[in-house]
C-alpha positions, 0 to 999 in steps of 0.5 A: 500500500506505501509503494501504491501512495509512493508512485500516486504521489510521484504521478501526481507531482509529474502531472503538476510539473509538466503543466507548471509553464503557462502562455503569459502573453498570446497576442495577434495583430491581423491589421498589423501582422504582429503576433507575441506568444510569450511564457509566464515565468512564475507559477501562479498570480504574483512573482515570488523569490521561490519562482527564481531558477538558479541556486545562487541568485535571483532570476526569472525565465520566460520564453518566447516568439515575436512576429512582424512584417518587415518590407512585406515580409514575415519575420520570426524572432525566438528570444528569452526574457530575464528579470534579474535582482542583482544588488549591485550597482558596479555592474553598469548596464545591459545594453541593446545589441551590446549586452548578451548572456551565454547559455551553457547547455547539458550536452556541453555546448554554449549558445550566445544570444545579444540582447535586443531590449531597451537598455536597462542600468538598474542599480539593483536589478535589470530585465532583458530580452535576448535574442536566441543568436549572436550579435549578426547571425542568421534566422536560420541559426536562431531556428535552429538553436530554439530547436535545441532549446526544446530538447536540451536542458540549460545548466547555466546563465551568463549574464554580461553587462557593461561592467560586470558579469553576473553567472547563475547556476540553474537549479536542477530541478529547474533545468526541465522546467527551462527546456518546457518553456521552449515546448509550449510555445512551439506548442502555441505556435503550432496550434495557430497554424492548424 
């Protein structure tokens, strides 16, 4: 009976895990044609410190995908969005197309991605959008690594600001949690097309 209430147990916190990541944003703009899916990166109403992802430190994750029409075209960006509380005003700002942060992957490989947000120079934390590519690569490139992204856990965030860098190892337990984020919204993205 104790291993029946063990595995129901274990069942029962899979279930809610593997529906912790929600769509925070989904919209469409037909007239426009912009379309902005992006993750929540806290579970429930309110932000609270036990949403961060890393052992040591204070970030917040999300996901997602932006499409616009530029000069008639259709463009997709995949990107990843950090609130970072830091307390430490040396580290200058995270500043657009000049700021990055580097992913370091479970397979052993690193994925680079610039920031395309307003800069930020908060004293004590900063919020920032990056791009899933290095500073001038390639769409396809961008596809290919949220691809990866979907499959391959992230084991650690390097966050590179105009003065400092900021290094966050993710927690364990997080790092599924991370790769689901990618899944739900090539999952959304997939839907609309159907």
């Amino acid at each position: 009976m104790r291993k029946n209430l063990t595995f129901l147990s274990l069942l029962l916190l899979t279930a809610i895990s593997a529906t912790a990541q929600t769509i925070g944003v989904n919209t469409i703009d037909k007239a426009a044609g912009t379309r902005l899916i992006m993750t929540s990166n806290h579970d429930g109403g309110t932000i609270d410190l036990s949403d961060s992802v890393a052992k040591d430190g204070t970030i917040f994750f999300s996901a997602g995908y932006q499409e616009a029409v530029v000069h008639g075209k259709e463009v997709g960006s995949y990107f990843i969005d950090l609130n970072i509380l830091h307390n430490d005003n040396k580290l200058g700002c995270l500043r657009e197309a000049t700021s990055k942060i580097v992913l370091s992957l479970s397979d052993g490989s690193e994925m680079e991605c610039f920031q395309v947000s307003e800069s930020d120079c908060g004293a004590e934390a900063f919020r920032g959008t990056f791009a899933l590519i290095p500073k001038g690569g390639s769409t396809a490139d961008m596809d290919k690594n949220f691809q990866k992204l979907i499959t391959t856990e992230i084991e650690d965030i390097k966050v590179i600001a105009t003065e400092g860098t900021l290094h966050y190892n993710i927690r364990s337990k997080q790092r599924k949690y991370l790769k689901n984020h990618f899944a739900l919204v090539d999952k959304t993205i997939k839907e609309a097309v159907k």
